[in-house]
C-alpha positions in Angstrom: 0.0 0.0 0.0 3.0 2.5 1.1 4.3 1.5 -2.5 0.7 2.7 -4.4 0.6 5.4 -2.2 4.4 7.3 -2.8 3.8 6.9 -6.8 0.5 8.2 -6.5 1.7 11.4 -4.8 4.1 11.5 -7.0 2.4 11.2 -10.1 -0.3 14.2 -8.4 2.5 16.2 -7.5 3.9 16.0 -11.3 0.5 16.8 -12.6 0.5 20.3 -10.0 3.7 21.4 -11.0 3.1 20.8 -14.0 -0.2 23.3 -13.8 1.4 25.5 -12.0 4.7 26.2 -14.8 1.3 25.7 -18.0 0.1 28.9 -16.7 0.5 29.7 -13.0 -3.4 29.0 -12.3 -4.1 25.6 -13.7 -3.1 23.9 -10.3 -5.6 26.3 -8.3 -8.3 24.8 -10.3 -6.9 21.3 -10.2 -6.7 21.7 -6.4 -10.3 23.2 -6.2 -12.0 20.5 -8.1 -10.2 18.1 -6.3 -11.3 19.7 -3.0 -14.9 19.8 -4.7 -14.8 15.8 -5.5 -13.5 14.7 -2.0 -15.5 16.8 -0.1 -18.1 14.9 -1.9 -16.9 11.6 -1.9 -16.2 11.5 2.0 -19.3 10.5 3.6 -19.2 7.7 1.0 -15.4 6.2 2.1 -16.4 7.0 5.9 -19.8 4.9 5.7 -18.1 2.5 3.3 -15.0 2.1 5.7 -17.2 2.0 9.3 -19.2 -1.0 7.5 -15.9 -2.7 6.6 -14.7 -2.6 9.7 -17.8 -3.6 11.5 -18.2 -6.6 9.1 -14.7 -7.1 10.5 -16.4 -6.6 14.1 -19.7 -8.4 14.4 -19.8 -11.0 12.0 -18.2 -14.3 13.7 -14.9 -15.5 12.0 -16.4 -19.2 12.3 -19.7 -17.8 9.8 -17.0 -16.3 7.5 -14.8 -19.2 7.3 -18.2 -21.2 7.0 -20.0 -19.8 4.2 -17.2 -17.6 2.5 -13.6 -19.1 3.8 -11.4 -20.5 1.7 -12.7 -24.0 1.8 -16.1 -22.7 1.4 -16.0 -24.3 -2.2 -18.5 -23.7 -4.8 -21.3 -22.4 -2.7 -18.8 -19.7 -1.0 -18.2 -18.7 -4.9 -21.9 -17.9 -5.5 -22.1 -16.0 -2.4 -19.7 -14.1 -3.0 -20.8 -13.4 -6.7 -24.5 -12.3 -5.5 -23.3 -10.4 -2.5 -21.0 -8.5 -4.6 -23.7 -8.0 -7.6 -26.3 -6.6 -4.6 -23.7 -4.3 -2.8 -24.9 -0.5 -4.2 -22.1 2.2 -4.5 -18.5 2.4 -6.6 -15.2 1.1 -5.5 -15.2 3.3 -2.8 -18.1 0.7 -1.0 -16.6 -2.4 -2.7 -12.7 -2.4 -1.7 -13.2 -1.6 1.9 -15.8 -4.2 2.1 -14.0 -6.9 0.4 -10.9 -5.8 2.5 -13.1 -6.2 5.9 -14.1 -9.5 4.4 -10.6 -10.9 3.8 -9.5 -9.3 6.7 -12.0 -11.7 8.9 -11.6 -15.3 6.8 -13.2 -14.7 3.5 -11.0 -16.7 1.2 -9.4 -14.8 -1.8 -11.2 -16.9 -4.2 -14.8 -16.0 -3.3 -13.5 -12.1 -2.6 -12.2 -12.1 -6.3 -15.9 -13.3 -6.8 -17.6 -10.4 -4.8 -15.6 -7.9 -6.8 -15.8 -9.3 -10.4 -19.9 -9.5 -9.1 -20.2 -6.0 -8.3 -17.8 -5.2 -11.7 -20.2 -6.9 -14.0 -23.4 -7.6 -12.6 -24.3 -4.4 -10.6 -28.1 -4.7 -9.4 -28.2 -1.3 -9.0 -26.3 -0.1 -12.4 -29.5 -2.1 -14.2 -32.2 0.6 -14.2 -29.6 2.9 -15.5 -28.5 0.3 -18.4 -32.4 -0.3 -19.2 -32.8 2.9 -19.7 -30.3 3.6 -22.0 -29.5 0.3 -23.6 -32.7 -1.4 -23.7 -34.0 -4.6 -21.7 -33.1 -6.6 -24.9 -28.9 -5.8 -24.2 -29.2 -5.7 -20.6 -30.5 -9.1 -20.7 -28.0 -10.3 -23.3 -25.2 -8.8 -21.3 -26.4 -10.2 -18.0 -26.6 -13.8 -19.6 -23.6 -13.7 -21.2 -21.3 -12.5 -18.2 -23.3 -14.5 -15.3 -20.6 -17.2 -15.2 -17.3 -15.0 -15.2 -17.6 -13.6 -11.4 -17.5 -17.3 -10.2 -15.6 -18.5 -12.8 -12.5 -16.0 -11.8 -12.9 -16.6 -8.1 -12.5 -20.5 -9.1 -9.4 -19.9 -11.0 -8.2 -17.9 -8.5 -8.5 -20.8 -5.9 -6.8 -23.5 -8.5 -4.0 -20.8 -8.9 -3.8 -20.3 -5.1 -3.3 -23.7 -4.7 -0.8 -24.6 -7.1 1.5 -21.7 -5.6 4.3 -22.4 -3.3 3.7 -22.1 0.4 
């Protein structure tokens, strides 16, 4: 995370100085909408992160391990898959939760599940692609890309298992 985190700022700091030598004023604005989009983002990341970490809290390990663990098998897959297709919001809901999950005793498998779930089967991204694609794609694209969330959290777990301990 440290690693993400230094070329981040470093990339960010690039792009200000960069606005800054353009024209002298380009970084004010940068700064300002980037002010403007946090400050609007942070209730989202502070109810996303106090739900990952009371997962982490109040949901017994033994449950996780049951139902989502790493020996969870097939059925842990498909619970992942609908819990991540169900969970509303962006990354900023997803990540921490999946992280609180992982962090308890959900196995990587079924977490790789949740998130390729939410990524392509979003329950509450559907209205929004009815509306604009039609009933006739969404239900095509929902087909179509049904299998891949636990598909990819069982390749994950063959992979897992084949590495070196």
């Amino acid at each position: 995370m440290l690693i993400a985190t230094i070329i981040l700022a470093a990339i960010a700091l690039a792009l200000v100085l960069t606005g800054y030598y353009r024209d002298g004023r380009q970084h004010i604005t940068g700064l300002k909408n980037a002010l403007d989009m946090g400050l609007e983002i942070l209730p989202l990341l502070i109810c996303a992160f106090i739900a990952a970490g009371m997962i982490q809290t109040m949901i017994p390990r033994e449950l996780i391990l049951k139902w989502i663990g790493a020996e969870s098998g097939f059925r842990g897959l498909i619970i992942g898959t609908f819990a991540g297709a169900l969970i509303p919001g962006g990354p900023y809901v997803s990540m921490p939760v999946a992280a609180g999950l992982l962090r308890t005793g959900a196995g990587i498998g079924t977490m790789v599940a949740f998130i390729a779930g939410w990524s392509l089967l979003s329950v509450s991204r559907i209205p929004l692609e009815v509306g604009i694609m039609g009933w006739k794609f969404t239900l095509i694209r929902l087909a179509t890309t049904f299998f891949f969330p636990p598909l990819a959290g069982f390749i994950t777990n063959i992979l897992l298992r084949s590495l070196p301990r």
